[in-house]
TORPA-4810 file (N, C-alpha, C, O; in nm, 3 decimals):
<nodes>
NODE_1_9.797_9.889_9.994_9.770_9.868_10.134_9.681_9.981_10.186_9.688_10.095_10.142_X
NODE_2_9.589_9.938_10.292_9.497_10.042_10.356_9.520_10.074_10.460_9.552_9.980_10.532_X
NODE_3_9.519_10.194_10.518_9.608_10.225_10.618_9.511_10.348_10.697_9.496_10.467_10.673_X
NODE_4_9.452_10.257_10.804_9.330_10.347_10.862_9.431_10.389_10.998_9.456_10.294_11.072_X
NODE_5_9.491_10.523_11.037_9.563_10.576_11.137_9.466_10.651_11.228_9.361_10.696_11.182_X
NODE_6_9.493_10.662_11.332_9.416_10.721_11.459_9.292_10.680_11.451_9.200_10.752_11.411_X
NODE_7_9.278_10.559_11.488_9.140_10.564_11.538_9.105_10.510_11.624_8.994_10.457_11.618_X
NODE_8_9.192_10.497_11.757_9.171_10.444_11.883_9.280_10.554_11.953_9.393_10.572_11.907_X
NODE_9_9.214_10.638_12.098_9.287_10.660_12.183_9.270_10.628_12.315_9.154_10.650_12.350_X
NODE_10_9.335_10.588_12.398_9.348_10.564_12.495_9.447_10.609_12.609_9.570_10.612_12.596_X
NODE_11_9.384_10.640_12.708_9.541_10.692_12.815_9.677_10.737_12.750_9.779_10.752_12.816_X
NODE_12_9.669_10.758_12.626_9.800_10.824_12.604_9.843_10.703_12.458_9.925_10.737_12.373_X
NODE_13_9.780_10.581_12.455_9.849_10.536_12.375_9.755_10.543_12.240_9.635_10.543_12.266_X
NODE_14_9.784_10.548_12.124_9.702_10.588_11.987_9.715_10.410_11.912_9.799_10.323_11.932_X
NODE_15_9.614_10.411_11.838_9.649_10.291_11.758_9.585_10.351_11.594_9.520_10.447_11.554_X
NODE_16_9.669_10.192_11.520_9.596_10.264_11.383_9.587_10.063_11.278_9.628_9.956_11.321_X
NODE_17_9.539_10.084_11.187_9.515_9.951_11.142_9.525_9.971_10.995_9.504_10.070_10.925_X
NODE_18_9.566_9.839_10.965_9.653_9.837_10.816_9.612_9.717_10.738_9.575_9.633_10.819_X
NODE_19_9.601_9.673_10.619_9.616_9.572_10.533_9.623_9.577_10.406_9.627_9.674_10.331_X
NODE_20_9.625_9.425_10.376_9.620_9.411_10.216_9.607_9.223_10.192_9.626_9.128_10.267_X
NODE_21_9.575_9.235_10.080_9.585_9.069_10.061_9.730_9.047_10.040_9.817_9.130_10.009_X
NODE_22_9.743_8.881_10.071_9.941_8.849_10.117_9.867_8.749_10.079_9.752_8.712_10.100_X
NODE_23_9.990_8.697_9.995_9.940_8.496_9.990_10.088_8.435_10.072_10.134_8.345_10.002_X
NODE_24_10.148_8.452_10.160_10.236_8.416_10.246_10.357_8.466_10.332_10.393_8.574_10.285_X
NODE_25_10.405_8.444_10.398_10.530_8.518_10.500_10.548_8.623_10.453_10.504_8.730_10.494_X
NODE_26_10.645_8.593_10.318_10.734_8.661_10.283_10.678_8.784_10.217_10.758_8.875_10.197_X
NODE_27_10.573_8.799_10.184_10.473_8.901_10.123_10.453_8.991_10.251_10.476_9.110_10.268_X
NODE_28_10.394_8.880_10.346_10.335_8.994_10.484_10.484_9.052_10.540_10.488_9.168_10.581_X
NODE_29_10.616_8.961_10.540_10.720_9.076_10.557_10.774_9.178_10.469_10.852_9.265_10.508_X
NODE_30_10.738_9.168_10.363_10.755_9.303_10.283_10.669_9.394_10.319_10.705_9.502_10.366_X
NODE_31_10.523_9.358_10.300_10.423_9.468_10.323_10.452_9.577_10.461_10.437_9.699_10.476_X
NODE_32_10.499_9.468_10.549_10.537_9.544_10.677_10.658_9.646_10.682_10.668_9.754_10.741_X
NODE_33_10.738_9.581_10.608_10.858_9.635_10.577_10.832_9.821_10.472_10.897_9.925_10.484_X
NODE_34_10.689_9.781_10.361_10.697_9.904_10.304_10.642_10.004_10.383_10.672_10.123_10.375_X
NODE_35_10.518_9.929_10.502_10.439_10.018_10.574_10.553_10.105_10.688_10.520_10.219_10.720_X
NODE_36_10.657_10.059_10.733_10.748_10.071_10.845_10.836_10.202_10.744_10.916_10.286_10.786_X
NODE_37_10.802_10.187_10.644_10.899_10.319_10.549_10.897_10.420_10.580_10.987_10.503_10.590_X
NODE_38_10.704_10.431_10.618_10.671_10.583_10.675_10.720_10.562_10.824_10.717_10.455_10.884_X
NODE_39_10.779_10.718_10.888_10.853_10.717_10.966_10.792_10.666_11.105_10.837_10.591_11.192_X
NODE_40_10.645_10.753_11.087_10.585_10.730_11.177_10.573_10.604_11.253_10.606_10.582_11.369_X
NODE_41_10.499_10.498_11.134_10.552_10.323_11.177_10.628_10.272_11.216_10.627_10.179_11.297_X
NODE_42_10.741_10.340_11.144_10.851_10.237_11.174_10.908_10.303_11.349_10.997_10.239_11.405_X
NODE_43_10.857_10.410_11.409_10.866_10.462_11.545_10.782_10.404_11.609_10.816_10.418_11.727_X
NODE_44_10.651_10.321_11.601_10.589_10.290_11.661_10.616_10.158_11.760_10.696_10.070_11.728_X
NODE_45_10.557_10.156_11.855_10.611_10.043_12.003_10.608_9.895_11.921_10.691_9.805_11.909_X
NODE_46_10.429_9.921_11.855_10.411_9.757_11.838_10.332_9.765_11.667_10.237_9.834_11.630_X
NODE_47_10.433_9.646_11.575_10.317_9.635_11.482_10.353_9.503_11.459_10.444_9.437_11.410_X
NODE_48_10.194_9.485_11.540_10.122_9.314_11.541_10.069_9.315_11.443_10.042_9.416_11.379_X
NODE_49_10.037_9.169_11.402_10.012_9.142_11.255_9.956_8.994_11.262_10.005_8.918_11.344_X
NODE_50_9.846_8.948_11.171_9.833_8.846_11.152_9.739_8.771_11.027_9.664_8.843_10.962_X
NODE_51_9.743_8.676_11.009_9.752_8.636_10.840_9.703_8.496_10.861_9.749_8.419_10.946_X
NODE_52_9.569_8.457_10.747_9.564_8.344_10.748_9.525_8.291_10.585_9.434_8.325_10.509_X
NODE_53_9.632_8.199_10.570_9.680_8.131_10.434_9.502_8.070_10.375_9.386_8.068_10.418_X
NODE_54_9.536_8.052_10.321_9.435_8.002_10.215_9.442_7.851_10.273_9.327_7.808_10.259_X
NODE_55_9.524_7.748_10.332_9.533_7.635_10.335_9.510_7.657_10.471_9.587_7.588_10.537_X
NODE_56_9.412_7.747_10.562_9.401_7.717_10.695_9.547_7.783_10.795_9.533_7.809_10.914_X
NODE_57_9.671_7.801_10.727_9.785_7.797_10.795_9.767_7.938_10.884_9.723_8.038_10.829_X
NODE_58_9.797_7.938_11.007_9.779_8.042_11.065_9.970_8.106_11.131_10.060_8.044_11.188_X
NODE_59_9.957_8.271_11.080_10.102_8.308_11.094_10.073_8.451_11.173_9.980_8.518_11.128_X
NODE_60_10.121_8.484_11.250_10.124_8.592_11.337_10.216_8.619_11.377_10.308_8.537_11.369_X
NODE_61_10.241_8.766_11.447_10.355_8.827_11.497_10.273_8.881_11.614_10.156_8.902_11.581_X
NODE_62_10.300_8.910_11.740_10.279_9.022_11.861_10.317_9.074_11.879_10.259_9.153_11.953_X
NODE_63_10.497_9.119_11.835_10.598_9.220_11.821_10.554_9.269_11.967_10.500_9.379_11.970_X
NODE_64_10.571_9.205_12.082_10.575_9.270_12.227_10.455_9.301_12.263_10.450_9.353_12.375_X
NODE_65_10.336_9.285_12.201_10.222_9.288_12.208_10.177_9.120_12.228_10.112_9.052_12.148_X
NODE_66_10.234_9.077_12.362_10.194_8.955_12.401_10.037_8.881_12.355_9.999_8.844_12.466_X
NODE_67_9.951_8.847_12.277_9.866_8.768_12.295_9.784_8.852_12.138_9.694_8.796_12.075_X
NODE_68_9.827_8.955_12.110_9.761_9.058_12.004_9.748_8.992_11.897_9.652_9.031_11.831_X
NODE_69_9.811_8.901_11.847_9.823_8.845_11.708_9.728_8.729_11.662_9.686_8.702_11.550_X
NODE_70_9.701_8.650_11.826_9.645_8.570_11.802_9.484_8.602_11.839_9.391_8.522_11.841_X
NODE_71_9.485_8.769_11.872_9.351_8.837_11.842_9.286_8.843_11.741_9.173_8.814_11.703_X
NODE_72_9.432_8.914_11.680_9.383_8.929_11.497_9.373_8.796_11.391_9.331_8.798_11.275_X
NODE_73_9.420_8.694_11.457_9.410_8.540_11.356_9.240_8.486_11.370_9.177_8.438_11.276_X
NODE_74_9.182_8.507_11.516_9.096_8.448_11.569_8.941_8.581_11.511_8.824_8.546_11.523_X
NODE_75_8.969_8.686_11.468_8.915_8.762_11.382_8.927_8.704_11.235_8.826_8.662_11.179_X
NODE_76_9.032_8.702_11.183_9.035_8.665_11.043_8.971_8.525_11.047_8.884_8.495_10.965_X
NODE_77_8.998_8.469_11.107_8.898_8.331_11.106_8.763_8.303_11.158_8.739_8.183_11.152_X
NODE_78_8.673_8.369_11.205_8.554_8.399_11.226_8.513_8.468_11.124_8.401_8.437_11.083_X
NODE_79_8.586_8.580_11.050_8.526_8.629_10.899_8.534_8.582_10.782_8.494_8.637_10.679_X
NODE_80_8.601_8.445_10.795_8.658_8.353_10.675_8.729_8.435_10.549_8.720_8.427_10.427_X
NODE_81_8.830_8.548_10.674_8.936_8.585_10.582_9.079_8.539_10.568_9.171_8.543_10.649_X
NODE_82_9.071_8.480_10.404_9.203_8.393_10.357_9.245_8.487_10.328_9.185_8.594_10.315_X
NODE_83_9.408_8.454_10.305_9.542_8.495_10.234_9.476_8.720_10.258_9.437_8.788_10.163_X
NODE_84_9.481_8.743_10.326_9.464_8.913_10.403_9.539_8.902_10.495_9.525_8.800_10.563_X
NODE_85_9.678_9.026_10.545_9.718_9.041_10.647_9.680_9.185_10.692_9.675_9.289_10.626_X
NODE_86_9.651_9.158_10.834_9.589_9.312_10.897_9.713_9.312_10.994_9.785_9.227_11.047_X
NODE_87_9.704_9.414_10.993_9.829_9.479_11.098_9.762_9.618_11.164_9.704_9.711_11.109_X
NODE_88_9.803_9.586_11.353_9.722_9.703_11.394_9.863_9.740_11.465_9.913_9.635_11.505_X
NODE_89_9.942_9.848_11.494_10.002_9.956_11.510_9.952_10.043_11.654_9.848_10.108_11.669_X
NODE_90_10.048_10.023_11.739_10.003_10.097_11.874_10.159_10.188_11.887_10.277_10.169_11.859_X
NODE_91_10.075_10.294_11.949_10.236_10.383_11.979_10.161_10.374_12.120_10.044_10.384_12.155_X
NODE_92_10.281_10.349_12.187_10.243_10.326_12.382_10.260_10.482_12.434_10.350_10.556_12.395_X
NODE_93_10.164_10.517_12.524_10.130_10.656_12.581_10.199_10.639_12.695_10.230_10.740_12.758_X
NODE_94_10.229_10.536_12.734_10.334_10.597_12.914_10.207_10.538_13.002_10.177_10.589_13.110_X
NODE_95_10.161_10.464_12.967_10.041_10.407_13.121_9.963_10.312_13.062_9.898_10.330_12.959_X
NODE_96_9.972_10.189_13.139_9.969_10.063_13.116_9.769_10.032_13.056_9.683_10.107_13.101_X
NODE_97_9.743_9.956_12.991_9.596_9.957_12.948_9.555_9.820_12.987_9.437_9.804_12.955_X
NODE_98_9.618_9.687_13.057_9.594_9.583_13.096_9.483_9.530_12.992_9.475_9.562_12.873_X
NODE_99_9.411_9.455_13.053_9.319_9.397_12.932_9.266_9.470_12.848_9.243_9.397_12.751_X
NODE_100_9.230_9.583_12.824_9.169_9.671_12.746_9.248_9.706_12.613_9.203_9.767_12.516_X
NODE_101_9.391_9.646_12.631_9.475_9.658_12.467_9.401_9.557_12.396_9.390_9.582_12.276_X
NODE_102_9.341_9.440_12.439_9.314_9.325_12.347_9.178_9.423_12.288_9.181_9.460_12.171_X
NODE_103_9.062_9.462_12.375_8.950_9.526_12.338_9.005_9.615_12.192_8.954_9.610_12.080_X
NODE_104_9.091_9.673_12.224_9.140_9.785_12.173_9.215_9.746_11.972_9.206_9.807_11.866_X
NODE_105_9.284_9.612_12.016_9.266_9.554_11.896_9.179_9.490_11.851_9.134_9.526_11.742_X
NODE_106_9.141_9.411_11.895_8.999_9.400_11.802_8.849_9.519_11.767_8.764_9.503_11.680_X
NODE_107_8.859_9.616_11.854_8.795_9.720_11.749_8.866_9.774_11.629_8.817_9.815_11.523_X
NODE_108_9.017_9.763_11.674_9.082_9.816_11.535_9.075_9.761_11.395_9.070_9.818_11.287_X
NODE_109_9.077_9.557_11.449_9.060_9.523_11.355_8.916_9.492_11.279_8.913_9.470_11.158_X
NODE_110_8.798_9.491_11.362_8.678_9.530_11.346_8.644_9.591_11.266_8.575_9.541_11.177_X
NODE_111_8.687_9.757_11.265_8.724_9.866_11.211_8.788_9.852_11.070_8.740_9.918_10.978_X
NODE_112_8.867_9.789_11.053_8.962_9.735_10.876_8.858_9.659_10.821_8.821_9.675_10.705_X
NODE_113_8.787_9.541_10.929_8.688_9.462_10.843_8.565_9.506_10.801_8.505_9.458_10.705_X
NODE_114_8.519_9.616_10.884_8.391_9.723_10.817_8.417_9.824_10.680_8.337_9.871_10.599_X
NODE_115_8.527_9.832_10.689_8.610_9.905_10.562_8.647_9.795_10.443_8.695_9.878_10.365_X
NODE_116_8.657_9.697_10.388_8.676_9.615_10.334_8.534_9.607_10.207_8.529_9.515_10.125_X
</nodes>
């Protein structure tokens, strides 16, 4: 797994972006599960995530990050990336970022897909 940390700050809140190839659920919940090992992750507010199957199937999480997941699906599918789950990771700073979290994930995940 690739695990690009700090590279968005904002008002207080930090983000960081993650992946690997997954060929389904249960893969992208392990992966999450090994990434959440380090302490740091597994303290973090939000790790949104999202994944698209080889058969088109689209699977996401927003983990309280209302609308984030289906940021990162609508990325992976404009880059015609199959069976890859990216996961972007926000620790919340104490002051609200209104629309600018969505901006904020998709540079992150931007950012994983320039690294690839």
């Amino acid at each position: 797994m690739q695990v690009f940390d700090g590279i968005i700050s904002d008002r207080g809140s930090k983000y960081a972006v993650s992946g690997a190839p997954c060929a389904g659920p249960e893969e992208a919940k392990a992966l999450i599960k090994t990434l959440c090992k380090q302490k740091k992750f597994a303290k973090a507010t939000h790790n949104t995530w999202g994944l698209l199957l080889a058969d088109g199937t689209p699977i996401k999480n927003d983990d309280g990050e209302s609308g984030a997941g289906m940021v990162i699906l609508r990325m992976l599918e404009r880059e015609g990336l199959y069976d890859h789950l990216i996961i972007v990771t926000r620790w919340y700073g104490g002051k609200h970022l209104g629309g600018d979290r969505f901006r904020h994930v998709q540079d992150a995940v931007r950012y994983y897909l320039d690294r690839l």
